[in-house]
C-alpha distance (Angstrom), angle and dihedral (degrees) to the residues before:
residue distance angle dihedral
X1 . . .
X2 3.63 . .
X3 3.16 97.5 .
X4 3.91 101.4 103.0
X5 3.62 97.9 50.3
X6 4.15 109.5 37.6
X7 3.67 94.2 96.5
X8 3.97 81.9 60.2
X9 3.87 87.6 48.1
X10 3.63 99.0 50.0
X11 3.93 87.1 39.9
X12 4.21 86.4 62.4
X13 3.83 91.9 35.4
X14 4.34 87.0 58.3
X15 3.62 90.5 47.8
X16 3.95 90.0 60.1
X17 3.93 86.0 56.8
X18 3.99 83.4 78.4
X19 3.87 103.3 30.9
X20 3.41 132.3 98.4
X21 4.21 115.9 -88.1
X22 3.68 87.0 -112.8
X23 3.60 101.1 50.1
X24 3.53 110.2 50.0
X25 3.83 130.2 112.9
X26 3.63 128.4 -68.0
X27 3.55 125.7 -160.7
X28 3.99 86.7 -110.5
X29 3.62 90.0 48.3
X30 3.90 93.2 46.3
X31 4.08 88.2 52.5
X32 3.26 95.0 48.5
X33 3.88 96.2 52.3
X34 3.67 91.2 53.4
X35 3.72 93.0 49.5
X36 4.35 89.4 52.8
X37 3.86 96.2 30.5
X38 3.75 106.5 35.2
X39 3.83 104.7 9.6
X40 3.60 97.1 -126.4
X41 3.70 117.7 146.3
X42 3.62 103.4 148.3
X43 3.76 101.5 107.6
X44 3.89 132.3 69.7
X45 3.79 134.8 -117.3
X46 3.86 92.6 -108.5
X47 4.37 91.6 49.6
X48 3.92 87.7 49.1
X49 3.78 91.8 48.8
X50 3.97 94.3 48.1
X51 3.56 91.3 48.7
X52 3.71 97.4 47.9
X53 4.16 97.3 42.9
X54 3.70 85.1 56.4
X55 3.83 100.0 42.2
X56 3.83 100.2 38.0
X57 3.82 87.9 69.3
X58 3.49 93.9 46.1
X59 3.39 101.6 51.5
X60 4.18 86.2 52.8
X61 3.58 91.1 58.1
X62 3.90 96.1 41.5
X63 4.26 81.2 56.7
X64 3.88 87.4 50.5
X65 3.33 94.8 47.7
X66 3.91 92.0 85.6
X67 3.88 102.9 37.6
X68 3.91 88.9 43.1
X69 4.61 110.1 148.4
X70 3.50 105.2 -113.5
X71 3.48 120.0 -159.0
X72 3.65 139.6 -142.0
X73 3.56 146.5 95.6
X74 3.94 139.2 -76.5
X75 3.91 123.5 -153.2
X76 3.41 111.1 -112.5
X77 4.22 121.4 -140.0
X78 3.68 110.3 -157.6
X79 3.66 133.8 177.0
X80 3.81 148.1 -128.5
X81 3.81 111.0 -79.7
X82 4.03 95.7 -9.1
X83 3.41 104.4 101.3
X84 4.03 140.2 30.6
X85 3.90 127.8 169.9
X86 4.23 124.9 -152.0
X87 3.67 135.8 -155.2
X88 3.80 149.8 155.3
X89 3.86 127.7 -122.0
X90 3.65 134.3 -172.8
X91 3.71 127.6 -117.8
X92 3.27 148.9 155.4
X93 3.80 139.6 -126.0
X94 3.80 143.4 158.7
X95 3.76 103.9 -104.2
X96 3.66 116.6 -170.8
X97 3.99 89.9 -24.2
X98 3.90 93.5 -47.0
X99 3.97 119.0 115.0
X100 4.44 86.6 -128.4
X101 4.00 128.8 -173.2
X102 3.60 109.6 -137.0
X103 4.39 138.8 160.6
X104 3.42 130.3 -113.9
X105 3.64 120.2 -142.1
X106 3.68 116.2 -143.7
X107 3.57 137.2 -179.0
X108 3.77 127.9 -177.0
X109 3.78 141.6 -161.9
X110 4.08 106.8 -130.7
X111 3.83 87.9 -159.8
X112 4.17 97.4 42.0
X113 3.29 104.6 26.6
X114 3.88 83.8 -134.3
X115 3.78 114.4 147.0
X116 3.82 136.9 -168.9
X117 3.91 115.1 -161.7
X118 4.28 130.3 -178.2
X119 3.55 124.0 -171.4
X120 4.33 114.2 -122.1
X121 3.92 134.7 -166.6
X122 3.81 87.4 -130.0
X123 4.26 140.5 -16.8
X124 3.17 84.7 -90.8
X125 4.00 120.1 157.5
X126 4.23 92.0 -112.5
X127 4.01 87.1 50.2
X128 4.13 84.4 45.0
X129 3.50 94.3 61.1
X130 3.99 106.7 30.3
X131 3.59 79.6 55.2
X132 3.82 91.7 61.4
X133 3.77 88.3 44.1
X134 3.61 92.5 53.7
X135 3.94 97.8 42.9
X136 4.35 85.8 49.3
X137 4.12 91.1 53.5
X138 3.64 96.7 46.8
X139 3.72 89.3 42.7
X140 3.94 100.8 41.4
X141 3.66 98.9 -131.8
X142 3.95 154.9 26.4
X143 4.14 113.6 -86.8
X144 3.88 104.8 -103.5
X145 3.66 98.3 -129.0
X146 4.07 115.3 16.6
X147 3.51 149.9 -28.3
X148 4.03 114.9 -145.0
X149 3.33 126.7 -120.9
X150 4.16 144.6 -165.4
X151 3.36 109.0 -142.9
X152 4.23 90.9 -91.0
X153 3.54 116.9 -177.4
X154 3.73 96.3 -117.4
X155 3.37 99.5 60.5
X156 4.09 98.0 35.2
X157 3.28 133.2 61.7
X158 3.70 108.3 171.7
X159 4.28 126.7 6.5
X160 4.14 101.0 -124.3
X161 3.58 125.4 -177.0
X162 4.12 123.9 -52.3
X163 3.88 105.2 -25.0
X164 3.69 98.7 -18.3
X165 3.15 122.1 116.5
X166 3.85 140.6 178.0
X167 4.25 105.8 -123.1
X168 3.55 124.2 -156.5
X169 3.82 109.9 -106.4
X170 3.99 93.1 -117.2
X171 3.80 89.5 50.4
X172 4.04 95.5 43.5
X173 3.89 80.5 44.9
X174 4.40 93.2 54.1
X175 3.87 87.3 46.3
X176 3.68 90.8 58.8
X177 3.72 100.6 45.5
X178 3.96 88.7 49.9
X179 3.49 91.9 42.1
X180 4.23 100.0 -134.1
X181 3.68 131.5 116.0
X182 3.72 131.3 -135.4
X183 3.89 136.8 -122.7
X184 3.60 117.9 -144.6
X185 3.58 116.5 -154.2
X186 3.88 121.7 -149.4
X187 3.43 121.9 -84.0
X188 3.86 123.0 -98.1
X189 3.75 127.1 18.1
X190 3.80 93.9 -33.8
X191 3.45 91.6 62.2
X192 4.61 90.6 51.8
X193 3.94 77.9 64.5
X194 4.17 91.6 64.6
X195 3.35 87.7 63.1
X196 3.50 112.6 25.7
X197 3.91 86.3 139.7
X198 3.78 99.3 79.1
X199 3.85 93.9 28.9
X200 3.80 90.1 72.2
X201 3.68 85.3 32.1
X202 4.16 93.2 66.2
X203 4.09 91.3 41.2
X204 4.15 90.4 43.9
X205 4.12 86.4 57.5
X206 3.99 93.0 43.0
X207 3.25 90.6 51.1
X208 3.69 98.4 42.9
X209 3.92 105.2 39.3
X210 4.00 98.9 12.1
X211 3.79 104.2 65.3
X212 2.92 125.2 125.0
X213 4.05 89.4 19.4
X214 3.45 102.8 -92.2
X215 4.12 126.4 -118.8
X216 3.42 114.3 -126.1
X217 4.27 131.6 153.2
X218 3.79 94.5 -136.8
X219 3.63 142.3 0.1
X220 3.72 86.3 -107.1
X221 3.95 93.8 82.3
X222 4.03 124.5 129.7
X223 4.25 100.9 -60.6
X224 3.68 138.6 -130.9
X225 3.85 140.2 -123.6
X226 3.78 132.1 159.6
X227 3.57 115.0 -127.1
X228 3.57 101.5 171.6
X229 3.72 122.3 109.5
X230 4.31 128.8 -149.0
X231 4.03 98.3 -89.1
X232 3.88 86.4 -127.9
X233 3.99 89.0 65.0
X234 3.69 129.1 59.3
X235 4.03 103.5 -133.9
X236 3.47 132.5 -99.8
X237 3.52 143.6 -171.5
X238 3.95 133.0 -156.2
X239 3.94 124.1 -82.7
């Protein structure tokens, strides 16, 4: 019954892609257009409604259909001494004769693949930032370009729009003195893919030096860094 007039439907039901949520067509509305525009009374409330509830979708997707997210990945070229990404990982160790969850602070070339990592209580904000000390002296410098971060408590206070980000004042403060800016990847498990350098980073050291937990009387025992460099890549350090 429909059949002479659903080009004319879908025609209305596309025009509602653009208009505003309050102004697009009801089934009333759509009936009564086809009565004054294409005299066509033939069909009943109930037809008109079954058509359009199974169209209106449809049409959506068919306007989708070009602008649809694609996803996959793009290799990334990085340079000596530009770039550097941080995290914290979980572990576990025997501290003065107490099984004891603590983080491990880790920062990573890009370029390199050279990584510096210290052992902390908690993530706190002090172990955040003597972290970053501690990374810049064994490294001799600052990365030229950025260091990437999770969204980590210490250095966020509040998750804007896109990248930005609202820092904490001692953080914003640190970045100034050392004179290097941060990347913050997106939230979630999209974001563990913009820096999927130091995530396998913190588990390859866990794995490596942290099994079976290790027994120590104080975080203040002999530490850690990885000097070693991918074979394929000649190793470099920051500026």
């Amino acid at each position: 019954m429909l059949e002479p007039v659903k080009g004319f439907i879908d025609a209305m039901l596309r025009e509602d892609l653009d208009a505003p949520a309050k102004q697009r067509h009801t089934v009333v509305r759509i009936m009564e257009r086809l009565a004054a525009e294409h005299d066509f009374e033939l069909a009943g409330h109930t037809t008109v409604w079954e058509y359009v509830s199974k169209r209106r979708p449809q049409i959506k997707a068919e306007a989708l259909q070009g602008r649809r997210h694609l996803e996959g990945t793009v290799p990334q070229a990085k340079r000596p001494g530009e770039e550097a990404e941080v995290d914290f990982a979980d572990f576990w160790l025997d501290l003065a004769g107490q099984r004891r969850k603590c983080v491990l602070f880790t920062l990573r070339l890009s370029y390199s693949g050279k990584a510096v990592h210290r052992a902390y209580a908690t993530a706190s904000q002090e172990a955040f930032l003597e972290g970053h000390l501690e990374a810049f002296t064994v490294l001799g410098g600052v990365p030229s370009v950025h260091i990437r971060y999770d969204n980590l408590k210490p250095a966020v206070k509040q998750v804007l729009f896109g990248r930005s980000r609202l820092e904490s004042s001692r953080w914003a403060s640190f970045k100034s003195w050392y004179q290097f800016s941060a990347f913050y990847c997106a939230p979630g498990e999209d974001g563990a893919h913009e820096k999927g350098g130091v995530e396998h980073e913190g588990g390859w050291f866990r794995r490596k030096h942290l099994v079976p937990p290790p027994a120590v009387e104080s975080l203040t025992a002999p530490k850690r860094t990885r000097p070693r460099a991918p074979r394929t890549r000649r190793a470099a350090g920051p500026r």
